[in-house]
Biopython code that builds the backbone (N, CA, C, O; Angstrom):
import numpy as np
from Bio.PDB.StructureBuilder import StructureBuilder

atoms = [
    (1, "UNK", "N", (74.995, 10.860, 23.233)),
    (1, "UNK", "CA", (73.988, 9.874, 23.545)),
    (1, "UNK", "C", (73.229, 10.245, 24.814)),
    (1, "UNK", "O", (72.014, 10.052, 24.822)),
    (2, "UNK", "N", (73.747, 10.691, 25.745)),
    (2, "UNK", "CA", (72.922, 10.917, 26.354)),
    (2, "UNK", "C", (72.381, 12.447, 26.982)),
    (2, "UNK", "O", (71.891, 12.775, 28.063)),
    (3, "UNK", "N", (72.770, 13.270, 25.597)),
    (3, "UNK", "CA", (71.643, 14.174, 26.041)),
    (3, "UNK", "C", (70.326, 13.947, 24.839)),
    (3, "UNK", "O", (69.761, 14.890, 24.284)),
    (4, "UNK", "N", (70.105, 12.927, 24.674)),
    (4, "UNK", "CA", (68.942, 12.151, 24.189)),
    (4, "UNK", "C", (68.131, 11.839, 25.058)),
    (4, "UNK", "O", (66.974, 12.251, 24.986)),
    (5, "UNK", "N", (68.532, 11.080, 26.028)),
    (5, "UNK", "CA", (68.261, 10.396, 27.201)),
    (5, "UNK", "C", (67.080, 11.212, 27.781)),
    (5, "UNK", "O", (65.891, 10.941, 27.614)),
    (6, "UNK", "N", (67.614, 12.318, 28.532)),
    (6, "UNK", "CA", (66.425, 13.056, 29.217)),
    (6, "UNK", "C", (65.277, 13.526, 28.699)),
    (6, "UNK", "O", (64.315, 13.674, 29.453)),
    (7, "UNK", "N", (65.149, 13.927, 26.966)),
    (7, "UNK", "CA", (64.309, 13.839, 26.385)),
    (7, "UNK", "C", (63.068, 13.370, 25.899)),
    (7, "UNK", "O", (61.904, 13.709, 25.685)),
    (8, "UNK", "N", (64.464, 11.723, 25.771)),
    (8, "UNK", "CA", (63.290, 10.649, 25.428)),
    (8, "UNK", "C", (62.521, 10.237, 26.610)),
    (8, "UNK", "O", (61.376, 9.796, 26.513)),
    (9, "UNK", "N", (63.334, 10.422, 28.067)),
    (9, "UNK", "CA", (62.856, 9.904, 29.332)),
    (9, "UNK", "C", (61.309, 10.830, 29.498)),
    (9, "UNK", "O", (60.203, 10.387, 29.809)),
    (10, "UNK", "N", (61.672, 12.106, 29.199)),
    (10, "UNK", "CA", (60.342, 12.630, 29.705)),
    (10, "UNK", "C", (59.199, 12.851, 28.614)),
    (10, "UNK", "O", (58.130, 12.997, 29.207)),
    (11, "UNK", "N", (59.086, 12.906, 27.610)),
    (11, "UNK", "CA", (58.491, 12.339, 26.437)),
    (11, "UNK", "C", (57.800, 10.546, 26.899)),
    (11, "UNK", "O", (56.675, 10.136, 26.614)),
    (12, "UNK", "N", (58.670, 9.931, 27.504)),
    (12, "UNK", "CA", (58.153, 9.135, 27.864)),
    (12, "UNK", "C", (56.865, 8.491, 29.372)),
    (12, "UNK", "O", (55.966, 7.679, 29.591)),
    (13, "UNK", "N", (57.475, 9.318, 29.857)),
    (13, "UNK", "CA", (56.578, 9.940, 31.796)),
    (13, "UNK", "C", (55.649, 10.616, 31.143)),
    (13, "UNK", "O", (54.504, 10.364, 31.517)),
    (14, "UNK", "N", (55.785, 11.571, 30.092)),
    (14, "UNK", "CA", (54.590, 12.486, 29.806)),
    (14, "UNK", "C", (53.462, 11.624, 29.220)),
    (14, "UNK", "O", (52.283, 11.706, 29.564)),
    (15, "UNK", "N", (54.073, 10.598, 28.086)),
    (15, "UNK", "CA", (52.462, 10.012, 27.198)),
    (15, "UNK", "C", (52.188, 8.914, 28.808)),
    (15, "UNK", "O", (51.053, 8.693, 29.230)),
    (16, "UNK", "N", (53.104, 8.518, 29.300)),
    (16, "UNK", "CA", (52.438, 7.562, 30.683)),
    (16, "UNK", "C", (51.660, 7.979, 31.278)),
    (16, "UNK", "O", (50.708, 7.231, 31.501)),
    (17, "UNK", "N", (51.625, 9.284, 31.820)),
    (17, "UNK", "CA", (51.023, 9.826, 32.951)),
    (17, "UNK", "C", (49.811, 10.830, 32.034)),
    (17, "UNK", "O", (49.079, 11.635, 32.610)),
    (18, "UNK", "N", (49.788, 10.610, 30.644)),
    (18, "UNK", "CA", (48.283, 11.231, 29.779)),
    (18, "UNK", "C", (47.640, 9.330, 29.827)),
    (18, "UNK", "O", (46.560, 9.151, 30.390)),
    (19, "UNK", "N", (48.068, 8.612, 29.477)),
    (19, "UNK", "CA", (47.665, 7.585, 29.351)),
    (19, "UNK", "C", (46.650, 7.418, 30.507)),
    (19, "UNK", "O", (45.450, 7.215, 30.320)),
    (20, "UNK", "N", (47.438, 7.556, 32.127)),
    (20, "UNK", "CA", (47.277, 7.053, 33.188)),
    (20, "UNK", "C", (45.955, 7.889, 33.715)),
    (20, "UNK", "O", (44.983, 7.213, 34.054)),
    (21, "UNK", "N", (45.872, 9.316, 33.799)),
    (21, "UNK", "CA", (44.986, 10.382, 33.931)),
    (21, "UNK", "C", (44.319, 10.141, 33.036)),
    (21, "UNK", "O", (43.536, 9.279, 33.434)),
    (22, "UNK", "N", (44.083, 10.413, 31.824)),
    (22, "UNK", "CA", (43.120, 10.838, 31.074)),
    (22, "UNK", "C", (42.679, 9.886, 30.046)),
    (22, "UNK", "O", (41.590, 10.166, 29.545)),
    (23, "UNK", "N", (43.335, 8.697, 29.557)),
    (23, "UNK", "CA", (42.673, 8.064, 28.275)),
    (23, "UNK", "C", (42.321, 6.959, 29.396)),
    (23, "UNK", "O", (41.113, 7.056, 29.614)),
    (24, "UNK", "N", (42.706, 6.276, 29.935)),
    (24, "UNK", "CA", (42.102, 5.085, 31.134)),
    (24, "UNK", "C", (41.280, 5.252, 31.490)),
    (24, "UNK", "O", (40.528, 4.304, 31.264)),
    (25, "UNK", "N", (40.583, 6.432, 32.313)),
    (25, "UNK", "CA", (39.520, 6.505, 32.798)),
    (25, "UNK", "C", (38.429, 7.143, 31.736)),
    (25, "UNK", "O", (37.267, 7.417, 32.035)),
    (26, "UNK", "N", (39.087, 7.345, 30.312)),
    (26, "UNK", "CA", (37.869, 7.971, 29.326)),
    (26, "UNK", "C", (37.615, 6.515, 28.596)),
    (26, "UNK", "O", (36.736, 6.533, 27.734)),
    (27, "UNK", "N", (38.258, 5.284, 28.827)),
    (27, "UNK", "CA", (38.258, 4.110, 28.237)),
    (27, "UNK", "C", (37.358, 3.817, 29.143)),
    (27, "UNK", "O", (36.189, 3.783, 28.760)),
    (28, "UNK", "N", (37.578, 3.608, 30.184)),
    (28, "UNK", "CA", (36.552, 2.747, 31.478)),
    (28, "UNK", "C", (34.921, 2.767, 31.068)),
    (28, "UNK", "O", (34.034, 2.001, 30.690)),
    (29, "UNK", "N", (35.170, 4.323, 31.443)),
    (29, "UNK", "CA", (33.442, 4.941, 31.145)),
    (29, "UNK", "C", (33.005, 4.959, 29.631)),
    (29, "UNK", "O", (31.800, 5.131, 29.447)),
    (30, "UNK", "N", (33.690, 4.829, 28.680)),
    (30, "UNK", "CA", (33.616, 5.610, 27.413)),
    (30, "UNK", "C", (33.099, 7.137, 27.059)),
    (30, "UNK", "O", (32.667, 7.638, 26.020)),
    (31, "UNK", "N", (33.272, 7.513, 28.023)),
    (31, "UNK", "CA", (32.992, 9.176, 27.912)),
    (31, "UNK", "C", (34.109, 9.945, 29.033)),
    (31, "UNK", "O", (34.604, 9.495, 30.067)),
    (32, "UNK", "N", (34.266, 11.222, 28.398)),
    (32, "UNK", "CA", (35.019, 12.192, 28.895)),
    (32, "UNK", "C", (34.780, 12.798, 30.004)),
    (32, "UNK", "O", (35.715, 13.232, 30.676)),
    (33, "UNK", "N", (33.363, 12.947, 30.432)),
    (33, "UNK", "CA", (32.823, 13.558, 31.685)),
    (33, "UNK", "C", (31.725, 12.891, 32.089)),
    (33, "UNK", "O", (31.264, 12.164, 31.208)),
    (34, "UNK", "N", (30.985, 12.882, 33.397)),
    (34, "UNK", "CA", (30.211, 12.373, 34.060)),
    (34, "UNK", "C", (29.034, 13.110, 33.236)),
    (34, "UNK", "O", (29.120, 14.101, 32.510)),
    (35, "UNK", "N", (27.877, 12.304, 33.577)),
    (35, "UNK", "CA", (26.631, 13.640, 33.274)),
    (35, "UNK", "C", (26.256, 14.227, 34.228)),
    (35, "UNK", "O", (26.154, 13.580, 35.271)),
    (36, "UNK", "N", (25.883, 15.790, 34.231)),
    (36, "UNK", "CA", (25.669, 16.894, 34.807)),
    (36, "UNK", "C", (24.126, 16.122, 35.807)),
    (36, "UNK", "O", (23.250, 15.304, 35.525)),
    (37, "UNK", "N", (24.493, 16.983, 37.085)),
    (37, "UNK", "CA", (23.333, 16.295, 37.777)),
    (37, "UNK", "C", (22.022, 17.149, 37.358)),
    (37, "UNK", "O", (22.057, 18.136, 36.623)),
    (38, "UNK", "N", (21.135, 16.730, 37.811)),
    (38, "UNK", "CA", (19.799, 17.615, 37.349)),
    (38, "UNK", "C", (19.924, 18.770, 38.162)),
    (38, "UNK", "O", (19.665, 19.689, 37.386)),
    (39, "UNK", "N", (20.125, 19.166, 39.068)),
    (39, "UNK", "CA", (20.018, 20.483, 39.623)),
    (39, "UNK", "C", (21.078, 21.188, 38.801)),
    (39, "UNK", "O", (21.154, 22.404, 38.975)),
    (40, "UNK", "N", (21.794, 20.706, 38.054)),
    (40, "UNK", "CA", (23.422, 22.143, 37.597)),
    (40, "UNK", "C", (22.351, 21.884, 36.016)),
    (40, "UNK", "O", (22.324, 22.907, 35.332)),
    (41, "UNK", "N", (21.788, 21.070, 35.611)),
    (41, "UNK", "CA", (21.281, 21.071, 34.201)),
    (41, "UNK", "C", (20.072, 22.444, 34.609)),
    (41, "UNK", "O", (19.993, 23.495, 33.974)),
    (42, "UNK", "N", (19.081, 22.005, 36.017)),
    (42, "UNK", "CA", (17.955, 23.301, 35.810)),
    (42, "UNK", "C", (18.734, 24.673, 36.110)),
    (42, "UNK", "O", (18.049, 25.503, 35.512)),
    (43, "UNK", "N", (19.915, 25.427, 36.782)),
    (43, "UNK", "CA", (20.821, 26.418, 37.183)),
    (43, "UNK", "C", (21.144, 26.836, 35.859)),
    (43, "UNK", "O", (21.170, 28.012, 35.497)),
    (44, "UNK", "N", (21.505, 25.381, 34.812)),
    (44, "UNK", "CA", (21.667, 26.301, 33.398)),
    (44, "UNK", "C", (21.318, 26.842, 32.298)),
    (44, "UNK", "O", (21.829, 27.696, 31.573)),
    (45, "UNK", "N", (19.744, 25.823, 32.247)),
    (45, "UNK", "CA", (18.839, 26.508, 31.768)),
    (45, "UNK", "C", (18.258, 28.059, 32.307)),
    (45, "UNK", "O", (17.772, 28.886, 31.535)),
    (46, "UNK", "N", (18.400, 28.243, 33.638)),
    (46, "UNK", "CA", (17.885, 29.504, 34.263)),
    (46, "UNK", "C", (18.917, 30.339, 33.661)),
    (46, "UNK", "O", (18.744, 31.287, 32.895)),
    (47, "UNK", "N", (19.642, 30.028, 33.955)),
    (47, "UNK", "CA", (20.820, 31.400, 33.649)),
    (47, "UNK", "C", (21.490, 31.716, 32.570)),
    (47, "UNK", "O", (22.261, 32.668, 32.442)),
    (48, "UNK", "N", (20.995, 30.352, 31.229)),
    (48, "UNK", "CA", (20.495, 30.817, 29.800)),
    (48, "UNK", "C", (19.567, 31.619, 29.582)),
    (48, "UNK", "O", (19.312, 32.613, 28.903)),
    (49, "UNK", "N", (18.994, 30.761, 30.531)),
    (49, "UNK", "CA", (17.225, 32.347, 30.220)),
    (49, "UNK", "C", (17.635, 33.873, 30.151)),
    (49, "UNK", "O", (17.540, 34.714, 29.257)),
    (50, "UNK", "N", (18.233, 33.907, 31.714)),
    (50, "UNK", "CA", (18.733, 35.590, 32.375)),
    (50, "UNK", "C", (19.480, 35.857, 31.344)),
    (50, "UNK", "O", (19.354, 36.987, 30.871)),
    (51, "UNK", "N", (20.318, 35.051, 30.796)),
    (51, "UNK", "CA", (21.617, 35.927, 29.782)),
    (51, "UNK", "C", (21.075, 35.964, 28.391)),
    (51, "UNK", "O", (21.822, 36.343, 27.489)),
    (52, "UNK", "N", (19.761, 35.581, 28.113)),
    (52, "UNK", "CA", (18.517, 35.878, 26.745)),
    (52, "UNK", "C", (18.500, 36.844, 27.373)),
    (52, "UNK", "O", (19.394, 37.665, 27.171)),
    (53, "UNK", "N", (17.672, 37.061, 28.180)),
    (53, "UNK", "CA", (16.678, 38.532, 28.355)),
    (53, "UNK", "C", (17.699, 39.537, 28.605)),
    (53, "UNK", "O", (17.603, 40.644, 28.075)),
    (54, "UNK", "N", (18.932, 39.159, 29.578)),
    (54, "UNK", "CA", (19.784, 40.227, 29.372)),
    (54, "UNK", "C", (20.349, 40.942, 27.829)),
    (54, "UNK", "O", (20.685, 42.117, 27.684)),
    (55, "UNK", "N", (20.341, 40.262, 27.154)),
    (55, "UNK", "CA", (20.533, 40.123, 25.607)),
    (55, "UNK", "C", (19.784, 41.367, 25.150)),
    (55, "UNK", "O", (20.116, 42.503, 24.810)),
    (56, "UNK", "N", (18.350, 40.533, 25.312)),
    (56, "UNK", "CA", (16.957, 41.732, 24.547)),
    (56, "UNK", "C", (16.768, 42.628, 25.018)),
    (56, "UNK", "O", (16.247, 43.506, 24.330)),
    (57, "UNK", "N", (17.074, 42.910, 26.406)),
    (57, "UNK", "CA", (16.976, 44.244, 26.929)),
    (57, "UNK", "C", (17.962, 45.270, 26.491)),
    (57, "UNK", "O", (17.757, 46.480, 26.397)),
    (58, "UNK", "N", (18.837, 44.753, 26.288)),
    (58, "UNK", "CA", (20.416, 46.053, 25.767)),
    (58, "UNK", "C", (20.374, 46.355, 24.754)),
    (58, "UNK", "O", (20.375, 45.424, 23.947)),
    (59, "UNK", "N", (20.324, 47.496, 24.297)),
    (59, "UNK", "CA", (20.279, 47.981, 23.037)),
    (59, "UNK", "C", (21.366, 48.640, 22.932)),
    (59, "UNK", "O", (22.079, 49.017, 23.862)),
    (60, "UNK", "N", (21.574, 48.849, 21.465)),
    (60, "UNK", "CA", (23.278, 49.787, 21.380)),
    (60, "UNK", "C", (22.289, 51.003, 21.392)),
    (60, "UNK", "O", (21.071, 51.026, 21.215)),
    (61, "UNK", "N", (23.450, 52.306, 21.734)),
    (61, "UNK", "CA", (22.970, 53.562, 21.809)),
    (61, "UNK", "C", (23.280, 53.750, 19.955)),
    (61, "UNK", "O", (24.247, 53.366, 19.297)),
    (62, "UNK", "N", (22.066, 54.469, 19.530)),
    (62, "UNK", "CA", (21.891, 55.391, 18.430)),
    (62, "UNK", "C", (22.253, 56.748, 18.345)),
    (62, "UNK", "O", (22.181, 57.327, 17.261)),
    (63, "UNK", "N", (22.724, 57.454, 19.603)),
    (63, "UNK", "CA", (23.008, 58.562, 19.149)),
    (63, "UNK", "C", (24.863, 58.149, 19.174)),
    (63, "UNK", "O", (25.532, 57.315, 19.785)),
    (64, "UNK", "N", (25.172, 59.212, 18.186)),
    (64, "UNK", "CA", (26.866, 58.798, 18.211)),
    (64, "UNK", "C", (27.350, 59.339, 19.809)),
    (64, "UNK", "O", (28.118, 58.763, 20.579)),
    (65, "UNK", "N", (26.680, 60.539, 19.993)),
    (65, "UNK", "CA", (27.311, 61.274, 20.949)),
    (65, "UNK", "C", (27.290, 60.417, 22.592)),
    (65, "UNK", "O", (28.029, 60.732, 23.525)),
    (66, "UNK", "N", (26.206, 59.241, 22.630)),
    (66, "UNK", "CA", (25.930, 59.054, 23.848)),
    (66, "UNK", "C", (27.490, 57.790, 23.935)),
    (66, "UNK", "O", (27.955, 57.179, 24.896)),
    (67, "UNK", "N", (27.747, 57.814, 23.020)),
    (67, "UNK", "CA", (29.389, 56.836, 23.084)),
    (67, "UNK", "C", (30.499, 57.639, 24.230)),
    (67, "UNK", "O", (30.389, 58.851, 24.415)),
    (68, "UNK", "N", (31.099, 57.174, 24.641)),
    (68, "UNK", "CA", (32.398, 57.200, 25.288)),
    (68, "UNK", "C", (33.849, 58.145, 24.159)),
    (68, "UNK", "O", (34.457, 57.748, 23.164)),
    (69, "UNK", "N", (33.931, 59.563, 24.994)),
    (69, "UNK", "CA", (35.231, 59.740, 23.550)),
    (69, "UNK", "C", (36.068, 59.478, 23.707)),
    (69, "UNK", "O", (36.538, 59.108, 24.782)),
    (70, "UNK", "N", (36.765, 59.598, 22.338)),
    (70, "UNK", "CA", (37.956, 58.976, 21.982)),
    (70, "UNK", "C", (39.180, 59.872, 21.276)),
    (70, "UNK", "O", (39.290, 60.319, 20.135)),
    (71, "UNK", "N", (39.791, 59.919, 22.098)),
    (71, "UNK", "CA", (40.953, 60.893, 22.112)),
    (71, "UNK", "C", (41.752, 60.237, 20.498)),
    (71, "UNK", "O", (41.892, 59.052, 20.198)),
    (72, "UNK", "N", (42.157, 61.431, 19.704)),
    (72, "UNK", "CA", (43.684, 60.782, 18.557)),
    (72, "UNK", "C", (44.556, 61.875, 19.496)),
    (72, "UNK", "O", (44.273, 63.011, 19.874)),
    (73, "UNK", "N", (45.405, 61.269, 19.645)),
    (73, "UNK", "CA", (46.494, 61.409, 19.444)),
    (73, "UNK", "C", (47.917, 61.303, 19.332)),
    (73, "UNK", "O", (48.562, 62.197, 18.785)),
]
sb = StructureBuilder()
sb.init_structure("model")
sb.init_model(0)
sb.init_chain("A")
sb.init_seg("    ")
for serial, (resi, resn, name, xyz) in enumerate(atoms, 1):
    if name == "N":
        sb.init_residue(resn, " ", resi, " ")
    sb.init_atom(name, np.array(xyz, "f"), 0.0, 1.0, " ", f" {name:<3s}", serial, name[0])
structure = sb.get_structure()
């Protein structure tokens, strides 16, 4: 019986303390996170942009040879 005990004890602290952290305060607000302030929303549009154009600029190499070799053995 009671090596049940410690099991059920912390099984029990654990859904308390998810309850207490995380579903309470996603009940309060009804959402999971705050909304992003406008300056981190324009930072991520910019640096969507940079990581497009970084995108279109890279091309794979066409020749086989300009690859990196690769040893068998």
């Amino acid at each position: 019986m009671t090596g049940v005990l410690f099991p059920l004890a912390a099984t029990v602290l654990a859904a308390a303390l998810t309850w207490w952290c995380c579903i309470r305060p996603m009940a309060r607000t009804r959402t999971c996170h705050a909304t992003p302030a406008p300056g981190l929303k324009e930072e991520l549009r910019v640096a969507r942009e940079e990581l497009q154009r970084l995108h279109d600029e890279t091309t794979p190499p066409t020749d086989s040879t300009d690859r990196p070799e690769t040893l068998n053995r």
